[in-house]
N, C-alpha and C positions, 0 to 999 in steps of 0.2 A: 504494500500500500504506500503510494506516495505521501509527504505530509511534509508540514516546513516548522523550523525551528528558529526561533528568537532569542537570544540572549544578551541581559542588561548585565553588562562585564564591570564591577566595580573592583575597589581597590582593597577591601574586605574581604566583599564574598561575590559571588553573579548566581542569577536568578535564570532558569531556562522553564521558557514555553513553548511546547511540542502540541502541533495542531495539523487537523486533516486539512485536506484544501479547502473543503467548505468555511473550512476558521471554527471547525467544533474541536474544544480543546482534547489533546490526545492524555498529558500530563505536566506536570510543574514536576521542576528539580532547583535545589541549591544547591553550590558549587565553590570550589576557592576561588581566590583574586583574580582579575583576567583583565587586569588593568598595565601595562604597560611600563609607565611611569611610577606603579608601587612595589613591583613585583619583578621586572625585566624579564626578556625574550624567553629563555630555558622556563622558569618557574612557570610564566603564561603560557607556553607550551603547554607545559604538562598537562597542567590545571582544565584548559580545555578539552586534550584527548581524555583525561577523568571525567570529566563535565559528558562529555560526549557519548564515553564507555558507558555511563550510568546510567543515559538516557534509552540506550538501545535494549540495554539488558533489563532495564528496568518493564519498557512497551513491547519488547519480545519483535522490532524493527530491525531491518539494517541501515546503517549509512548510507549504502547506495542507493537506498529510495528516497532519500533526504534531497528535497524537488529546489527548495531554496534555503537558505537561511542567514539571518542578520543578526551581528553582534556590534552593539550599542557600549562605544567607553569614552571616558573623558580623553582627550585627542587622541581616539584612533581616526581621526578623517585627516590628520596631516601625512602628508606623502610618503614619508620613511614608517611611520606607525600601521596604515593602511597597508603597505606591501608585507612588512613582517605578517601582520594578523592572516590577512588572504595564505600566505605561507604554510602557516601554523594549522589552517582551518581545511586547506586541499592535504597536507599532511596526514589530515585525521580521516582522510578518505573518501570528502567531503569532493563531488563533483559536479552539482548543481549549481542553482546562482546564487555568489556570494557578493554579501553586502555588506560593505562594514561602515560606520559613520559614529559621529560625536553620542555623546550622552544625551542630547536635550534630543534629536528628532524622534528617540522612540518615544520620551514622552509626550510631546507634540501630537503623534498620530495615537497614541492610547488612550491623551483627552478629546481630542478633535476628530479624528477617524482621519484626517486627511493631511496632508505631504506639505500643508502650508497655514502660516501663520509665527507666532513668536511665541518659544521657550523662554521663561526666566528662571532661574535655579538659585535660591540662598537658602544652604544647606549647610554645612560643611566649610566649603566656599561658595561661590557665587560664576553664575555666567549668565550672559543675555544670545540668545541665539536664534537665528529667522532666517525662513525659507519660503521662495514665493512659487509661485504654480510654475514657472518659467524653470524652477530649479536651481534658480540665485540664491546663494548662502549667504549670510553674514553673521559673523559673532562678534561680541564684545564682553570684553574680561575675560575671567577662568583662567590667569597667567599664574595662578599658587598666592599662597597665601605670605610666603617675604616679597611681593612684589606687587598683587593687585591683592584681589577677593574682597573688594570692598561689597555692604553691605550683608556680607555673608557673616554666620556665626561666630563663625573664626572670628571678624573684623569686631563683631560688636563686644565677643569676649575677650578679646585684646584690650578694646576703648576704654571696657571695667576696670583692667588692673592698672591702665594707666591712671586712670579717673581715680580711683582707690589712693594710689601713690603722690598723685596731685593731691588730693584730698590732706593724704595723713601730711605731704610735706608742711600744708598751709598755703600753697599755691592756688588752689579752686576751694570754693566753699564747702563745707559738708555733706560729705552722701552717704546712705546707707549702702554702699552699694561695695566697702571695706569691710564691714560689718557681715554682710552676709556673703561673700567671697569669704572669707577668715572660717568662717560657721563650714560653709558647705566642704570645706576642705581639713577640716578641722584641725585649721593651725589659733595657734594662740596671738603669737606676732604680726606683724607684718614682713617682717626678715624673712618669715617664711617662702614667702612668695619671692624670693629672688631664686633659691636651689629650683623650686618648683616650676619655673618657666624656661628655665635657661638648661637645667638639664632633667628633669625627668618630663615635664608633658609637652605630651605628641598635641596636633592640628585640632581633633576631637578634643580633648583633656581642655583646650580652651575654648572651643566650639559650647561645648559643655556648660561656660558660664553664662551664655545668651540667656538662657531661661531665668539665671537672677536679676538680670537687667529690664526682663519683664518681670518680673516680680516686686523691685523696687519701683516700676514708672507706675503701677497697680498699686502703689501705695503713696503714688504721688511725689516722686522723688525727682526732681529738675534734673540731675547729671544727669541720669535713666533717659529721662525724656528728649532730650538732646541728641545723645547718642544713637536711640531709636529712628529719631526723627532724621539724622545721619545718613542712616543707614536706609531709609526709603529713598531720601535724596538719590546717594549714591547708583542703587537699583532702577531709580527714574530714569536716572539720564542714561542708565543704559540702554534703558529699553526704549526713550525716545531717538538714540541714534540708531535703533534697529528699524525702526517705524520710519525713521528717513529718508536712509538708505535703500528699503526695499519699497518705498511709495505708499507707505499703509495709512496715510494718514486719513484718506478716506474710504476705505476700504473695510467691510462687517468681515473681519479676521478673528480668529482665537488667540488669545494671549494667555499662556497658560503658566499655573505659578507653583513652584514646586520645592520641594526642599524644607526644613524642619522649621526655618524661621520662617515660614510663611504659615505651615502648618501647625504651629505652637503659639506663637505670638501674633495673635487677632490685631492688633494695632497696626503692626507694620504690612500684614494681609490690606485689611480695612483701609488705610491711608492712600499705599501704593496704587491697590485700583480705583479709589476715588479718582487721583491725582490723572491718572491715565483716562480715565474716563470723562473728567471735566474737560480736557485736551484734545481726546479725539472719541468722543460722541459714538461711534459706530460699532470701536472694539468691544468684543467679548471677552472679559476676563474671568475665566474658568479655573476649577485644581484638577486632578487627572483622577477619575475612579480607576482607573485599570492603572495596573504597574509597569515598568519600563520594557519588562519581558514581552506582556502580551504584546505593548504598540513593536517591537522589533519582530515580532511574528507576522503583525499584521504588514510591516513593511514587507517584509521575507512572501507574502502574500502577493503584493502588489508588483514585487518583481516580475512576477511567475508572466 
């Protein structure tokens, strides 16, 4: 039986959606890292023919009936990432049509059903990314977090400990936002927080603090709200120079918003699409019920 497979390849773990042609799903797997950039060539290797192995022994399928399939990672759509993966993926015995593209299009078609409109992503990090029917790409951010990822978790738990240290110096006024950083971490000093940034926590580990930063603006706390309100900025402008460039300005497109600060902190949700909405009137701003897997299945689909 023929059937196509999607896979949303993170830096953690990747998600696979195995479906028949009709798009009735066949099975969900979870798999290790098949991100590139966290992992390198050998490990992603692997991780895929496992990812793969697991899937066929799992549906009692071979590979060779495997009609298309699409794997979704944060820059595999640049040139030297895109040819490894394709590599990696006919290696696995994989002879049908292979797709490989960024992180945001499978979400894009899992909210939308369709190959066009704008991803925004503050997660982790952040990226803005658009595609129009023409098959014009554009991105903006998603460079890592010592260089861009503004309005992402990363950035606004960053903003906290700097604001904290402003704070305790005497530099900005009072925030609760030391106080409960200090709590959730459970140091007693603020000393603490220098070993803890510089060498034990990872991108997550600060990501992490975003939710106290909603916590303090929810209790009315000015640094908080600043910061916040930062970090929609930030996210605007990305997403109005995607609405630019691709001509959306009047155009009833999806704009779809994804990623944990979106989907945890109602404020910078709520604002963000206001602010877009007051702007250009037409867009749709949606969150995605389906996850990254399905919408790269249903690309792997649209291949065919």
């Amino acid at each position: 039986m023929k059937y196509v497979i999607g896979i949303d390849g993170g830096g953690t773990k990747s998600l696979l959606h195995m479906a028949k042609l009709n798009g009735n799903l066949i099975l969900e797997l979870q798999g290790g890292p098949t991100n590139l950039y966290a992992q390198g060539n050998e490990a992603v290797g692997q991780a895929l023919k496992n990812l793969l192995g697991q899937a066929m022994e799992a549906s009692g399928e071979t590979i060779a009936d495997c009609a298309a399939i699409c794997l979704g990672s944060a820059g595999a759509d640049r040139p030297e990432e895109h040819r490894a993966l394709i590599g990696m993926i006919q290696g696995c015995g994989v002879t049908g049509t292979i797709t490989i593209t960024n992180d945001a299009e499978p979400v894009l078609v899992a909210a939308s059903g369709k190959r066009e409109g704008i991803v925004v992503i503050s997660g982790t990090g952040s990226l803005a990314f658009g595609l129009d029917k023409t098959g014009k790409r554009t991105r903006v951010g998603g460079w890592g977090h010592l260089i861009g990822d503004e309005g992402s978790g990363y950035d606004i738990g960053m903003r906290a400990i700097q604001a904290a240290f402003r704070s305790h110096d005497g530099r900005e006024s009072p925030t609760s936002l030391l106080e409960l950083i200090l709590k959730e971490l459970e140091f007693d000093r603020v000393e603490q927080l220098i070993p803890f940034v510089y060498q034990k926590a990872g991108k997550q580990d600060i990501a992490a603090l975003a939710k106290l930063v909603n916590e303090a603006y929810m209790a009315g706390d000015e640094t908080a709200a600043r910061i916040l309100t930062d970090a929609i900025n930030e996210l605007y402008q990305m997403t109005r120079t995607i609405i630019k460039a691709l001509e959306f300005e009047n155009k009833e497109i999806a704009l779809v918003c994804n990623g944990s600060v979106f989907g945890r902190i109602d404020y910078v949700y709520r604002e963000f699409a206001k602010r877009v909405t007051d702007e250009f009137p037409l867009i749709r701003v949606v969150t995605p019920k389906r996850d990254a897997a399905f919408g790269a299945a249903q690309i792997a689909l649209l291949s065919l």
